[in-house]
C-alpha positions as CSV (number, residue, x, y, z in Angstrom):
1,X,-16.1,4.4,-28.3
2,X,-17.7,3.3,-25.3
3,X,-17.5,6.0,-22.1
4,X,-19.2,6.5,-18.8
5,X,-19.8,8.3,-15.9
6,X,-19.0,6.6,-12.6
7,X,-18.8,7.3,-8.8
8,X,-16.6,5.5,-6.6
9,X,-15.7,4.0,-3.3
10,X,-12.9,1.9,-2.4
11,X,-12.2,0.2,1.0
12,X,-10.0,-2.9,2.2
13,X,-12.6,-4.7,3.9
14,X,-16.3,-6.6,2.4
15,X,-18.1,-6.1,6.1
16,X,-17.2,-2.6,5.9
17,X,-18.2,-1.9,2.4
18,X,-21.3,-3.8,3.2
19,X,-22.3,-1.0,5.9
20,X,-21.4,1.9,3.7
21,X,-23.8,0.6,0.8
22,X,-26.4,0.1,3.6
23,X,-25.9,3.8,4.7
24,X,-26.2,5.1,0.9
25,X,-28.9,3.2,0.6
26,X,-30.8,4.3,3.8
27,X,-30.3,8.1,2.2
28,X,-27.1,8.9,3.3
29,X,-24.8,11.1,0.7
30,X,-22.6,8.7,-1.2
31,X,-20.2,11.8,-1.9
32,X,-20.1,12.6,2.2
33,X,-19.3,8.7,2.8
34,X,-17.1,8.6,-0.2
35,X,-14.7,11.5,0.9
36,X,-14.8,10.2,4.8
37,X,-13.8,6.4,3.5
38,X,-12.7,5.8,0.4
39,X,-8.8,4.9,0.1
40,X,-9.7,5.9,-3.3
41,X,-7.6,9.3,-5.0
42,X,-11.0,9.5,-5.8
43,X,-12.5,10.1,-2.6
44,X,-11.7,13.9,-2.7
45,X,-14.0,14.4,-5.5
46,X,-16.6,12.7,-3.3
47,X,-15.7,9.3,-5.7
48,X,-16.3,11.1,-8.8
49,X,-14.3,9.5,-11.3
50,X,-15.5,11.3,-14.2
51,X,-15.5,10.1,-17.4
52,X,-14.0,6.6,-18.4
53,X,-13.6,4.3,-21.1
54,X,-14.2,0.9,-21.8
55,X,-10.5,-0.8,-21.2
56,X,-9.3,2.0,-18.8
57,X,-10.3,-0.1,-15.3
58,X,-9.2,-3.2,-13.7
59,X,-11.2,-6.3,-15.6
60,X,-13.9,-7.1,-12.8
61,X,-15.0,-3.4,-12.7
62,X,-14.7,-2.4,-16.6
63,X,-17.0,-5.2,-17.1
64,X,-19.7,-4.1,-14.9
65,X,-19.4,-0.2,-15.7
66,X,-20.1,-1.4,-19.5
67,X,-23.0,-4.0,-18.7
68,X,-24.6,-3.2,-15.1
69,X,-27.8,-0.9,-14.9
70,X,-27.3,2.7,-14.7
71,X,-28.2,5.0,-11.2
72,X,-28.0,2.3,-9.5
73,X,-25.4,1.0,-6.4
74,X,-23.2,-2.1,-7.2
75,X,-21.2,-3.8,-5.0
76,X,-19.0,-4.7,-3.1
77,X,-16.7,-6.0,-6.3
78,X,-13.5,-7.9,-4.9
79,X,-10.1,-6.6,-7.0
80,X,-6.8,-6.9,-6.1
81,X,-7.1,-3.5,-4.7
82,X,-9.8,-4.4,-2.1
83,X,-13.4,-3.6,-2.3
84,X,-15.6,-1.6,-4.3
85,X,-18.9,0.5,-4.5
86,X,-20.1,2.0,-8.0
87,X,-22.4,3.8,-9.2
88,X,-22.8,4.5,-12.7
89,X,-24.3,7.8,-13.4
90,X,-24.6,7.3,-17.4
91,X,-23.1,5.6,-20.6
92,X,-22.1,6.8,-23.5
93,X,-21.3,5.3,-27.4
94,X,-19.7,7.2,-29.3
C-alpha cells in the first residue's frame, strides 16, 4: 500500500497562491502561512495533513503526491476546490 506524508495549503485564487509559494520559498514558514491562509481544515495543523493513501485525494493531487519529488513545493494545482500548495514530506510502500 502506497502512503505519504503531505503538507498543505489551499486558497481560492492562482495570483495569490503564486505569492504564498514565493514567500515559502524566500524562507518564510510554510506552517505560519499555512495557518494564516489556507481555507484548508488543515490549516490549523499548519497544513499538516498527515498520513495519506494513494486513492484518498481528489485525482489531480493523488497523482502528484504518488509521482512528484519529495521536500520539495508544488504548485499551485487547479481542483474543483481552488488552488493548491504541497509539499510532500516522504513516501511510503508498504
Amino acid at each position: 500500500m502506497k502512503t505519504a506524508i503531505v503538507r498543505h495549503i489551499l486558497v481560492k485564487d492562482k495570483d495569490f497562491a503564486e505569492q504564498l509559494k514565493q514567500r515559502i520559498q524566500s524562507g518564510t514558514d510554510f506552517a505560519t502561512i499555512a495557518k494564516q491562509h489556507s481555507t484548508c481544515r488543515s490549516a490549523s495543523k499548519g497544513g499538516e495533513l498527515g498520513e495519506v493513501k494513494k486513492g484518498q485525494l481528489v485525482p489531480v493531487i493523488d497523482r502528484l503526491v504518488f509521482s512528484a519529488a519529495e521536500r520539495v513545493l508544488h504548485g499551485p494545482i487547479k481542483s474543483q476546490f481552488g488552488f493548491h500548495l504541497l509539499e510532500i514530506k516522504f513516501r511510503m510502500d508498504f
